[in-house]
N, C-alpha and C positions, 0 to 999 in steps of 0.2 A: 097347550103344547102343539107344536106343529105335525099337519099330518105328514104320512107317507108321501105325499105327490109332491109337497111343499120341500121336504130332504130331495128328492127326484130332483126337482131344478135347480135346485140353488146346484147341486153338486155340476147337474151337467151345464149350467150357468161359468159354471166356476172353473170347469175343464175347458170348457168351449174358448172361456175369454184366457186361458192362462196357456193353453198343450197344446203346441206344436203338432202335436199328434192326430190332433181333433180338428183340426180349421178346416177341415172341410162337412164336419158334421160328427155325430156320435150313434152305433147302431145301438137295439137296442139288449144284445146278447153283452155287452162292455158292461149296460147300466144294470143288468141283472144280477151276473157275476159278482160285479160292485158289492152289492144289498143283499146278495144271497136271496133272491126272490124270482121266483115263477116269472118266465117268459112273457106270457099270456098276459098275467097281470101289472107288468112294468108297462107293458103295449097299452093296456087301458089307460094307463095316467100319463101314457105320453101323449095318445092319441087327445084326451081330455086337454092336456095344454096345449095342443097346434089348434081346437076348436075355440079354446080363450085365445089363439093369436100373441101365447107367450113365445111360444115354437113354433118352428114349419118344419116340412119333414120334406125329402126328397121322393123322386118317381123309379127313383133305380133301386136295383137290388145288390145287401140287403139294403133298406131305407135307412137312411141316416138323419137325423133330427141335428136342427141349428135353430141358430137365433133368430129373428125376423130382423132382416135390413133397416136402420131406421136415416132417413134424410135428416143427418146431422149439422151439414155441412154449414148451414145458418146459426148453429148453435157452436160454434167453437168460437170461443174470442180467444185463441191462442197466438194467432196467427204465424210469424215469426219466431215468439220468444220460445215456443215450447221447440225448440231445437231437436230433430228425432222424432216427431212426430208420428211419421211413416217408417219410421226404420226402427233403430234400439229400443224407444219407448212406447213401441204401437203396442206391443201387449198390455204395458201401464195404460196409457191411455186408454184403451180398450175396455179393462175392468173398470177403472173413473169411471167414465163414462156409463158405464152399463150401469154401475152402482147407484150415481145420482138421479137417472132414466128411469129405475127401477120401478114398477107401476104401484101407488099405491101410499109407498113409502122408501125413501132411498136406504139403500140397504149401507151400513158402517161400512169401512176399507180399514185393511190394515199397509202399510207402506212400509217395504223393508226395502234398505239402503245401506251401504257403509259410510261413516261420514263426509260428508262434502261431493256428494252427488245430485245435492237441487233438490233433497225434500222436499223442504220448506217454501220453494218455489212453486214447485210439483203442487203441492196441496193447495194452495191458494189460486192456483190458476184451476182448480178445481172447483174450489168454491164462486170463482169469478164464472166457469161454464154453468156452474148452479143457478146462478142471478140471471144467466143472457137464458136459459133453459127454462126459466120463469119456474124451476122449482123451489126457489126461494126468492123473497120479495128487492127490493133494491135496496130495503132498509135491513136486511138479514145480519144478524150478528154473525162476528167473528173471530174469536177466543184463541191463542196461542197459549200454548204452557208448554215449557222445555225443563222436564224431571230434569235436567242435570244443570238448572242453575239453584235447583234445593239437593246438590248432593250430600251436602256437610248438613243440612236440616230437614234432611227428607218427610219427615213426621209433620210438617208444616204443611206440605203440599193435601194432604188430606182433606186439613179445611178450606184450603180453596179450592178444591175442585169439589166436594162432595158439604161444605158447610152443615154437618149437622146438627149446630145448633140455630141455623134458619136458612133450611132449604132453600129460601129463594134466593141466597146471598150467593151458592155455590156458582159455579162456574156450567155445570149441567144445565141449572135453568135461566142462566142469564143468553146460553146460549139456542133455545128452542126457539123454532122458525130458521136458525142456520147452522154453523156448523163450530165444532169445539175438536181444536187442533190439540195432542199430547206426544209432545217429542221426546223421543227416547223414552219412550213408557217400559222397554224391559229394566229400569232403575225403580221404580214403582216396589215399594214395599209388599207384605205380605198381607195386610189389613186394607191399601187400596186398591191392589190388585183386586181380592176378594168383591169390594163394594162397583167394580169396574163389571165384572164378571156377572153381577144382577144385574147392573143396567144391559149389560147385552143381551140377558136370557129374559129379563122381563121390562127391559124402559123403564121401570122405575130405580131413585136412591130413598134412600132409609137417614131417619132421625139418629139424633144418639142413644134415644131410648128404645128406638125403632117401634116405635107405638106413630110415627110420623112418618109420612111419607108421600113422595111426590112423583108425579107422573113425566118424566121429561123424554118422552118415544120422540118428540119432534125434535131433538137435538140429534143433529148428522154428525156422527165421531168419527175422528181420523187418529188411527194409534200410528206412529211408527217405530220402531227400531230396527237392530244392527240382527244380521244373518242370525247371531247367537239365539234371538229372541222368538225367530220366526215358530218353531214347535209349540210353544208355551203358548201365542195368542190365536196361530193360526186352527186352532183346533176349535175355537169361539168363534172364529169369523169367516165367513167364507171367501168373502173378497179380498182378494191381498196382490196388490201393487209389487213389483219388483223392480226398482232401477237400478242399471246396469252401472260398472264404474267406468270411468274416464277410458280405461284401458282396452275396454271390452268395444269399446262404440267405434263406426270408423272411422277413420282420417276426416272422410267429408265434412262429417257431423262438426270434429273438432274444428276444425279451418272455421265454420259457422259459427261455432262458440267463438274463436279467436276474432272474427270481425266485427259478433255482436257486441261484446267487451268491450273493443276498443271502441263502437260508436258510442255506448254506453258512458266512458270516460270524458270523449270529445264534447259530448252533450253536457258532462257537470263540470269541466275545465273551462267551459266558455271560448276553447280553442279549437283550431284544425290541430291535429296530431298527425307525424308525417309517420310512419314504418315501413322500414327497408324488409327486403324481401330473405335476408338474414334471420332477422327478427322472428317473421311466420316459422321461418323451416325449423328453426330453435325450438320453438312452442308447439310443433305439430310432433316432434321428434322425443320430447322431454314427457316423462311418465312422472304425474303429479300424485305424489303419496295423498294431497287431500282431496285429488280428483278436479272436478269440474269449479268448487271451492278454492283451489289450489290456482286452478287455468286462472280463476277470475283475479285472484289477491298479488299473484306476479305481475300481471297487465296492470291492475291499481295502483301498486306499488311503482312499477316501471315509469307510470306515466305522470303519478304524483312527482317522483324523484325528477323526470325530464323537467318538470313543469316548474321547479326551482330555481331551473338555469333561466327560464326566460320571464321569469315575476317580474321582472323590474323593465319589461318591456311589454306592452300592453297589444303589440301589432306581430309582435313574433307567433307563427307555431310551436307547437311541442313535437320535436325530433327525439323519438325514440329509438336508440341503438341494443344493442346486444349487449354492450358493458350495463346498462342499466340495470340489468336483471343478474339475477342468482347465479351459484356457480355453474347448478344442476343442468338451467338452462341455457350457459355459453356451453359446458362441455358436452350437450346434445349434437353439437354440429359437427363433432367426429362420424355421428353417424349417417349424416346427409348425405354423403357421396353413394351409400350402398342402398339408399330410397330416392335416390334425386329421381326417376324415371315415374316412380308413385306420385312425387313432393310436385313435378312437372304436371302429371297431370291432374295436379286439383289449381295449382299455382299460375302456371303457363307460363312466360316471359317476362311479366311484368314483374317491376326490380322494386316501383314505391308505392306502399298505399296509403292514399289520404283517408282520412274520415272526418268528415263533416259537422263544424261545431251547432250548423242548425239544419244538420240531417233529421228527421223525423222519425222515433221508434217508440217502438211501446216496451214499458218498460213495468215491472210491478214493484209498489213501494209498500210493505208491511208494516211502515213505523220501526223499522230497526236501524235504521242507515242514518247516516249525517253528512253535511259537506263537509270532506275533507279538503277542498279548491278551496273555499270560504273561511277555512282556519286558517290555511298557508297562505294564505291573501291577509287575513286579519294579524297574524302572528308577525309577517314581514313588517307591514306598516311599525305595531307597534313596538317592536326592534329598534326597528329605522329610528322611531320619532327619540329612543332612549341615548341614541349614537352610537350604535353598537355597526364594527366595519362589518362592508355585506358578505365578503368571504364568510364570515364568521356566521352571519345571520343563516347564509346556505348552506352551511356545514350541520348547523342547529334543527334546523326545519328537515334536513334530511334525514338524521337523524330520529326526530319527531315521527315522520314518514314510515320510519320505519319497525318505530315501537307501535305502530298500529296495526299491523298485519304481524304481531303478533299474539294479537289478543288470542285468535282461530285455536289457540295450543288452550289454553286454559279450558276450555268445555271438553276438551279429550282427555284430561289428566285424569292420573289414575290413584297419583299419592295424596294425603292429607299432613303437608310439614307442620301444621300448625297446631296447638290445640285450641279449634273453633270453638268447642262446648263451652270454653272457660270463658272465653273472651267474648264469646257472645251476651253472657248474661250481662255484661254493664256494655257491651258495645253494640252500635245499630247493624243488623247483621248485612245490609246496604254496603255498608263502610267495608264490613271483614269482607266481602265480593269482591268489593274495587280495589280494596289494596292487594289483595291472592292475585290478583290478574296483573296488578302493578309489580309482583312478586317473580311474577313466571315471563315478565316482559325482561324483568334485570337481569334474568336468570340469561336469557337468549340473549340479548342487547352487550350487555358488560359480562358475557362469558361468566361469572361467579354468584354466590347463592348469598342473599342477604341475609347477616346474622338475626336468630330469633328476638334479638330486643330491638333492632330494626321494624321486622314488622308489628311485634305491641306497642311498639313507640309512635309510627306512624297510625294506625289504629288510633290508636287515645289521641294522637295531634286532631286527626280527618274528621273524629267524632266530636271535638272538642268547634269544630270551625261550624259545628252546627246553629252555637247556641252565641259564637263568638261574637264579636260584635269587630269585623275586619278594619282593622290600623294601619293603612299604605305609609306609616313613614315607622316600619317596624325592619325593615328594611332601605338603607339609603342608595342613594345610583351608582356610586361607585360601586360597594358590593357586589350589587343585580350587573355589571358590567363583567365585575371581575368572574362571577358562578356562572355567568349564562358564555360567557370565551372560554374560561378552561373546564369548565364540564358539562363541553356541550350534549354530551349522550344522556347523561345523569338531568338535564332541564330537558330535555326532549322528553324520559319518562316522565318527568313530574306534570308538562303540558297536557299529554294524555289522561295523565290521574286527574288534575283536573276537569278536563273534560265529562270524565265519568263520572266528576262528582255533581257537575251543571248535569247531566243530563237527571241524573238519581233524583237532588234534590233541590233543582232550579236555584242554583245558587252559583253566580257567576265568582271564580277567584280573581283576585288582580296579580299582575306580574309580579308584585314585592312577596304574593303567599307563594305561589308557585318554587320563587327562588328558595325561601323556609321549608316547603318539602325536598326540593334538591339535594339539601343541605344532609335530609335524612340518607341519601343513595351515596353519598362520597363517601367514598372506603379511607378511612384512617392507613395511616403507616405501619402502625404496630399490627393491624389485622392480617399483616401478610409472615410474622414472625410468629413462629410457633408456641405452644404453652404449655403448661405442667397440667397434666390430667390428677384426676382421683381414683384411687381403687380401693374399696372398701375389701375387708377380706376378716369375716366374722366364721365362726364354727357353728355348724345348725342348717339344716335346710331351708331357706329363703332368707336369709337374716339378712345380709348383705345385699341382695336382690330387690330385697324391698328398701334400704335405704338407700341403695343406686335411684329407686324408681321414685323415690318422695324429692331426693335432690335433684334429679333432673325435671321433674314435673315444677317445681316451685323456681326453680331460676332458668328454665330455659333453654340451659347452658349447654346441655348436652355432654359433659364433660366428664360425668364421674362414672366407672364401672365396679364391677362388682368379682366375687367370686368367693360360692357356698363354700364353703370347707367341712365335708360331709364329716362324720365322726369317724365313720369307717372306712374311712379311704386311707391308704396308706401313704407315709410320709414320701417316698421316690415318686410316686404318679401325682401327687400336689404340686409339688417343687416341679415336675414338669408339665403341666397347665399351667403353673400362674407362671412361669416362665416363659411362656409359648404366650399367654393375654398379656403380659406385660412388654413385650415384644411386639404385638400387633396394634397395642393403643396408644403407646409412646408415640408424642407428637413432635420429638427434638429435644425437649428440655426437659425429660425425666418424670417421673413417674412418684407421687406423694401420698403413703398409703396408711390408712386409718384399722390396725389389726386389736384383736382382743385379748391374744395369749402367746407367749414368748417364743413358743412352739414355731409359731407364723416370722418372728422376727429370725431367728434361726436361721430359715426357709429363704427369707428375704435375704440375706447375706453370704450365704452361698449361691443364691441365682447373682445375688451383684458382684462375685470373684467372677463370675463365667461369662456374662454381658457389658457390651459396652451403654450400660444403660444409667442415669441417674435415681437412685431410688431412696428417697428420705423416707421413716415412719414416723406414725404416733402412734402411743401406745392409750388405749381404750379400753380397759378392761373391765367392759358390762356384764362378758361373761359369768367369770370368776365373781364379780360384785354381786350376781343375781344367784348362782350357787353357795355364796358364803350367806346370803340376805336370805335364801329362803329354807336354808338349814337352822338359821337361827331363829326364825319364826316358827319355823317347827318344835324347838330345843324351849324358847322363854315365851311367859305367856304375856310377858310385860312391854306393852309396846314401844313405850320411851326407852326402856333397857336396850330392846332391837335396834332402835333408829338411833341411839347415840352410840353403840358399839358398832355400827357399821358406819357412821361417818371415822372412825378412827380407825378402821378396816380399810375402808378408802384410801385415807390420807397412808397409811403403810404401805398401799399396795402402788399407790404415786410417787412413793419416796423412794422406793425399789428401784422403779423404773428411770429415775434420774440418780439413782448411785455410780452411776460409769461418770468421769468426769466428762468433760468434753474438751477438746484438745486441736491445735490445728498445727498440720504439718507443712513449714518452708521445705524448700528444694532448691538444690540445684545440683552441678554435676559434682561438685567436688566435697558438697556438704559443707565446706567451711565458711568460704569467703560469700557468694551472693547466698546463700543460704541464713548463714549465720548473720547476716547483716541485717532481713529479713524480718529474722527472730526480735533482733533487737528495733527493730520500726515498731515492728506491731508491740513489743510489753514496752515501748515507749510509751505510746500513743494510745493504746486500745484501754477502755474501761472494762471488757467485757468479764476478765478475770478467766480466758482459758488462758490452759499453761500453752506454751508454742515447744515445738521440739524441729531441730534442722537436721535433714536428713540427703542426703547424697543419690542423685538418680542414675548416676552414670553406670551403674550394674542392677538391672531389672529384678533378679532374682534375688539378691539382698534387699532391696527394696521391697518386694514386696514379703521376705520374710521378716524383715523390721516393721512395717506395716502388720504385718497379722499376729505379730506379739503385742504391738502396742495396743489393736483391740482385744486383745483379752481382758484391759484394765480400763483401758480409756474408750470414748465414743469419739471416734473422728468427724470433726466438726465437716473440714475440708484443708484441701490443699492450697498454696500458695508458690506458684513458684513462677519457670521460663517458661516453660510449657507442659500441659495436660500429662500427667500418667497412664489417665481412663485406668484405674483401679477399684474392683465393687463400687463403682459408682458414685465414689465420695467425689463431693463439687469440687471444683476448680475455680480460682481467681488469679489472675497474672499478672504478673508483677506490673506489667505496664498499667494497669485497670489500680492497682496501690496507687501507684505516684500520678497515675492522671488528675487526681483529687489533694485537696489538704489534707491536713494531718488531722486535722478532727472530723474527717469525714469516714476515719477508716472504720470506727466500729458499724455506719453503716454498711461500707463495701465487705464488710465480714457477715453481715445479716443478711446480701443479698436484699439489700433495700433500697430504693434510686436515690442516686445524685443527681441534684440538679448539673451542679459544671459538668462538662464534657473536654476540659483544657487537659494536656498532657504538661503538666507541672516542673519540669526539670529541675526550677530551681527547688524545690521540695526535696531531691535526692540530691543535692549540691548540700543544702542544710543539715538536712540527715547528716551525712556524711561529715561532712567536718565538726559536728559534735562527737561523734564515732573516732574521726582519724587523729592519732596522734604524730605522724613521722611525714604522712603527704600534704603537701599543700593544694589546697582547693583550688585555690586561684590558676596552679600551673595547671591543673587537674581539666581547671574551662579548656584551658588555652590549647591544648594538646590531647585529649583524647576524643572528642568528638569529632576531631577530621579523621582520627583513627575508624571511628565506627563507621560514619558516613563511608568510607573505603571499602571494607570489609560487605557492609549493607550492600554496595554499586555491585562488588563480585557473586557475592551469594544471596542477594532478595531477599535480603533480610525482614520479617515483617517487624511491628511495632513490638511484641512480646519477646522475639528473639537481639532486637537493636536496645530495651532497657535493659532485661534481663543481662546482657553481655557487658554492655556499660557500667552494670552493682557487680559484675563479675571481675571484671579486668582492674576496678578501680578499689576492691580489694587483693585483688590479687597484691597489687602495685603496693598496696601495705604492707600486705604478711612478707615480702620481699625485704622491704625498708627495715620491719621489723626482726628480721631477721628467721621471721618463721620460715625454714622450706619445707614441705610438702614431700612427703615421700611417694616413689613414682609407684605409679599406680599398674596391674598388672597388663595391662592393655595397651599402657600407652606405648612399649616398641611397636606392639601390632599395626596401634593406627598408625604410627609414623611411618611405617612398610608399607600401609596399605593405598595410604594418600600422598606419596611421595609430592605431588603437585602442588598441593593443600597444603604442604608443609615449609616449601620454599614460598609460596606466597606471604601464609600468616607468618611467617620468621620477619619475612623483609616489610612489612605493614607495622609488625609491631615495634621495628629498630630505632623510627624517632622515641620510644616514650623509652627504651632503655638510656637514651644521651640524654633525657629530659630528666630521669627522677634516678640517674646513675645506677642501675642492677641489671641482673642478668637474668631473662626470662630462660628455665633451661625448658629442655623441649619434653619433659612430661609435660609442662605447662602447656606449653604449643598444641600439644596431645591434647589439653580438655578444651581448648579454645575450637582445636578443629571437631570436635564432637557437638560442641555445642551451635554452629553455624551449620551441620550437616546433619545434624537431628539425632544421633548416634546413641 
């Protein structure tokens, strides 16, 4: 255990290097206070460490104790890069320093930061002042481990850092003699935290059986995390690093960061890079949510994307402008004019700055970077050599460019869309990494979220190319011409996938695979039309809950919901939740519900008189079948008796539920003519064996009380008519969607089943029709009423459903005339004639060729439903 004197310095160590308060020394009434301990005898153990020359103490009063000066100045190999040195990070720096200095043994750091403030930099430049410090050798290990790339398998990370089934495998002792980096350690479980917590208080880790154990003190650990974290490790460690963010540091610093960047860029482009003095004020002016991380990935990006324009010229600079970058950072320059006096003097006069493609800097490389210059160099070439034009090629590679600076999001993510556990078990969990980040690139990139069979698909493809044996004519040129021109954004992701799958598992793809994953990012057409959900709706607490949860877990689909229907809930507050859920889940096309007792069905059809919603059921009754099955197991002791009387209990309680016939209702406004005509299309042609019945829409309130008699007896299949009712929800098909198709395609267009044709058939209602008409002639029928429509269509925008619909209407009309049916006038029709005086002299004078043509008299109730049905009435 450590003594008294040993807590004494580390604390006033730890003050000294961290509190403002204290740079000039610490007396020793602070360090008493502190410890609750005697005057007299803190003075002896402070006095004890100024004669070991851990401390010195001052000649004034009272005396103040500090550190001893140490001539470092040979010992910093920072030089430039550690930006802040003397200013924002001199406390960081400070503690470093004192930590690895530490006599005897370097004492752990803990590093707290918010992301993208140079960690990672931070610590390795750490470990570099270790080597030049000669407290570790030149050959000194140096170990990275970033908790948050085992988010989704956190329990993994265990054994590699602590290996307890062969200690020396762990990561502890492969790193003694240097130092053992763990980023984001407040992600750290409750079992590694623990095993982390012995090696700080005693250097050593522990077996699995903990009968084993090893000694690893000479491993220098570097923990970091985020503000949140700091309580929890800072109470184990005394040393603890703070760097500051982007926002906090000042101008001067950042100008330094913006120049070092840029030379950084010039250095791996192989070019001079020109920036205008726009550019800096933008970048000094803009507050980067990812900080110092953010400064660098805008610059990269900027000058990657500059550096597209001039590939194909080998003697040009890179001229970076202000359009090159983010929006964040043009619309920073609103605020220049209220700092230009600040931006002046770090800036001065000067308008351009060069930076030097063989200027010399020091730069640190941890093995996590790649050339991005040497992709966009290698990627153009081999475009080019395909024949693909260079617009196109710059468009692609910019693109490319820019799904790369967006990896940065994926280590801060906070969701799990996926289910990793499943997929891991037959997939390499390598593969589930690369494609999650290929996930969250499309996500940013093409603005929308790739469906879940998207990413199991590509998964099983990525894992599948492990073992494949790659076939370049699995794809032909034209293809790879045609997928790498029109989706260029979609092959920009997949270049980077592959990328990360060369670096994972040295396994170069060729252009023909790359286009094959592309293939996976292209959004279908139907993906953007909406679809019928599921809603389970069982009686019992979880019943439904849990079969929402087994369906969406096994297909992915995310589609189906639920709702308990407690026993004791009353029937008014049911009906208004699943009213209110099915309301909120409907995606457009209605709503297909799986219920278990008639009760629910009930429930369902009064919420579909009051919504404009589509809502089909099926009826399911496991209930009832599990209350009648487990009464009679109670009743016979005969088990065959049981189970052959409750299949015939079944098959009763299914026969029930299809005793309502099923029935489908024609429409139109008058009931007789396009209604009735309707009628007779479908028991022409339909095999299905509903009965049809024609009904009249042109009075809503009759309507739908002929409708709510007809379901007393019948189950309404759907409607058919000019246009929608939207009544509880029974479907709708239009007339135009009938005759688009043949005659034998209609019992599919009644099932809501696809057709192939998409043709709008006319001659199909010409046939109809003159098997139907006895008194019109077809022929005069072509010849004369479609210039009628096309008229009528020109004044009122007629769409496709109100132009056929009109045309089965007018061209019976034109019979029941000949035939001498007339129609008695309807209650409304003076009204409309009063109301649309306009409408009325128009349609009068449109319809007057077909009265000289088929000799009769349109009287003007007719007129009256003609103009309701053009003005939606």
């Amino acid at each position: 255990m450590k003594t008294t004197k040993e807590h004494v310095f580390e604390y006033v160590q730890k003050q000294l290097m961290t509190n403002q308060d204290y740079k000039n020394g610490m007396s020793t009434k602070v360090i008493a206070e502190y410890f609750h301990l005697q005057r007299s005898n803190v003075s002896s153990l402070l006095n004890e460490l100024v004669k070991e020359q851990r401390l010195e103490k001052t000649t004034t009063r009272p005396v103040l104790f500090y550190l001893p000066e140490k001539d470092n100045s040979q010992l910093n190999p920072t030089g430039k890069i550690m930006i802040g040195e003397e200013g924002s990070l001199a406390n960081a720096c400070q503690v470093a320093k004192a930590a690895i200095l530490y006599p005897n043994k370097s004492l752990n750091v803990l590093v707290t930061a918010r992301p993208g403030n140079g960690t990672t930099h931070f610590v390795y430049t750490m470990y570099l002042f270790g080597k030049k410090a000669g407290v570790f050798d030149n050959n000194a290990p140096f170990y990275k481990v970033n908790c948050r790339h085992y988010k989704n398998n956190i329990e993994d990370l265990y054994d590699l850092l602590f290996a307890p089934k062969n200690l020396e495998e762990s990561l502890f002792a492969k790193s003694r003699g240097g130092m053992l980096f763990i980023d984001n350690a407040d992600l750290l479980n409750s079992k590694e935290k623990s095993a982390l917590a012995e090696f700080l208080e005693l250097g050593m880790i522990f077996g699995e059986d903990r009968k084993d154990m090893l000694d690893v003190n000479a491993t220098f650990l570097v923990l970091s995390c985020g503000p949140n974290g700091y309580l929890e490790f800072s109470q184990r460690m005394s040393m603890v690093a703070r760097l500051p963010d982007l926002v906090e540091r000042p101008l001067k610093e950042k100008l330094e960061l913006i120049h070092y960047f840029f030379s950084v860029e010039a250095k791996n482009a192989k070019k001079n890079i020109e920036v205008q003095r726009d550019v800096i004020s933008a970048l000094l002016l803009t507050d980067f949510s990812l900080n110092v991380k953010g400064l660098e990935m805008e610059i990269k990006r900027a000058c990657a994307t500059s550096c597209v324009r001039v590939i194909d010229d080998p003697n040009s600079n890179i001229e970076v402008t202000v359009a090159d970058f983010s929006n964040e950072v043009q619309k920073s320059l609103i605020r220049a004019r209220a700092q230009s006096v600040e931006i002046h003097k770090l800036v001065g006069t000067q308008n351009l700055f060069i930076y030097d493609a063989h200027e010399n800097y020091q730069a640190i490389d941890i093995g996590d970077s790649h050339d991005l210059y040497e992709e966009i160099r290698s990627q153009y070439l081999e475009l080019s050599k395909r024949g693909i034009n260079t617009d196109v090629i710059h468009n692609i590679i910019n693109n490319h460019v820019s799904t790369l600076f967006k990896q940065y999001n994926f280590y801060r993510r906070n969701d799990d869309t996926y289910d990793i556990e499943q997929l891991s078990k037959i997939i390499e969990p390598k593969i589930i990494e690369i494609v999650t980040m290929s996930m969250d690139t499309c996500r940013n990139i093409l603005q929308r979220d790739m469906k879940p069979q998207v990413f199991y698909g590509l998964c099983l493809h990525m894992n599948s190319l492990l073992t494949l044996k790659l076939d370049h004519k699995r794809v032909d040129n034209d293809q790879i011409v045609h997928i790498v021109q029109d989706y260029p954004k979609e092959y920009g992701i997949s270049i980077q996938l592959a990328k990360m799958f060369k670096d994972a598992f040295n396994i170069e793809l060729p252009i023909e695979e790359i286009v094959v994953i592309t293939m996976f990012f292209i959004e279908e057409d139907e993906d953007t039309q909406g679809h019928p959900v599921l809603l389970y709706i069982f009686h019992g607490q979880g019943v439904a809950s849990s079969l929402k949860d087994v369906t969406n877990n096994l297909t992915h689909l995310n589609n189906a919901y639920s709702y308990d229907l407690l026993l004791e809930k009353d029937s008014d507050t049911a009906i208004s939740e699943i009213k209110s859920l099915i309301q909120k889940i409907d995606d457009g096309q209605g709503v297909l519900v799986i219920y278990d007792m008639g009760s629910i069905k009930t429930m369902l059809e009064t919420i579909a008189q009051e919504i404009d919603i589509k809502i089909r059921y099926i009826y399911f009754p496991i209930t009832l079948l599990g209350l009648y099955v487990a009464r009679k197991c109670a009743s016979e002791p005969d088990l065959e008796y049981a189970y052959h009387t409750t299949l015939r209990e079944m098959k009763t309680m299914l026969d029930i539920s299809e005793s309502h016939k099923e029935i489908i209702i024609t429409l139109c406004h008058t009931g007789e003519g396009g209604a009735y005509q309707l009628k007779q299309y479908i028991d022409q042609y339909s095999s299905l064996g509903y009965k049809t019945v024609a009904l009249s829409i042109s009075k809503r309130d009759e309507l739908i009380g002929q409708v709510m008699a007809l379901k007393k007896v019948y189950r309404i299949h759907c409607f058919v008519g000019t246009y929608d009712p939207k009544l509880m929800g029974i479907p709708f098909i239009s007339v135009s969607k009938v005759f688009k198709y043949k005659p034998e395609d209609i019992d599919k267009i009644l099932m809501f089943e696809p057709v192939v044709s998409e043709r709008l058939d006319y001659s199909a209602v010409y046939s109809f029709l003159e098997e139907q008409f006895k008194y019109i002639s077809i022929a005069q029928l072509k010849s004369s009423l479609p210039s009628i429509i096309d008229e009528l269509e020109i004044i009122y925008s007629l769409n496709t459903d109100q132009k056929v619909g009109l045309f089965v209407h007018i061209a019976c009309l034109l019979e029941n005339l000949k035939q001498g049916n007339i129609k008695q006038a309807g209650m409304d029709a003076e009204k409309i004639i009063k109301n649309y005086p306009d409408d009325f002299k128009t349609v009068s004078k449109i319809l007057k060729p077909l009265e000289k043509t088929f000799k009769v008299i349109i009287t003007d109730d007719q007129i009256a439903d003609i103009i309701k049905i053009v003005n939606k009435l």
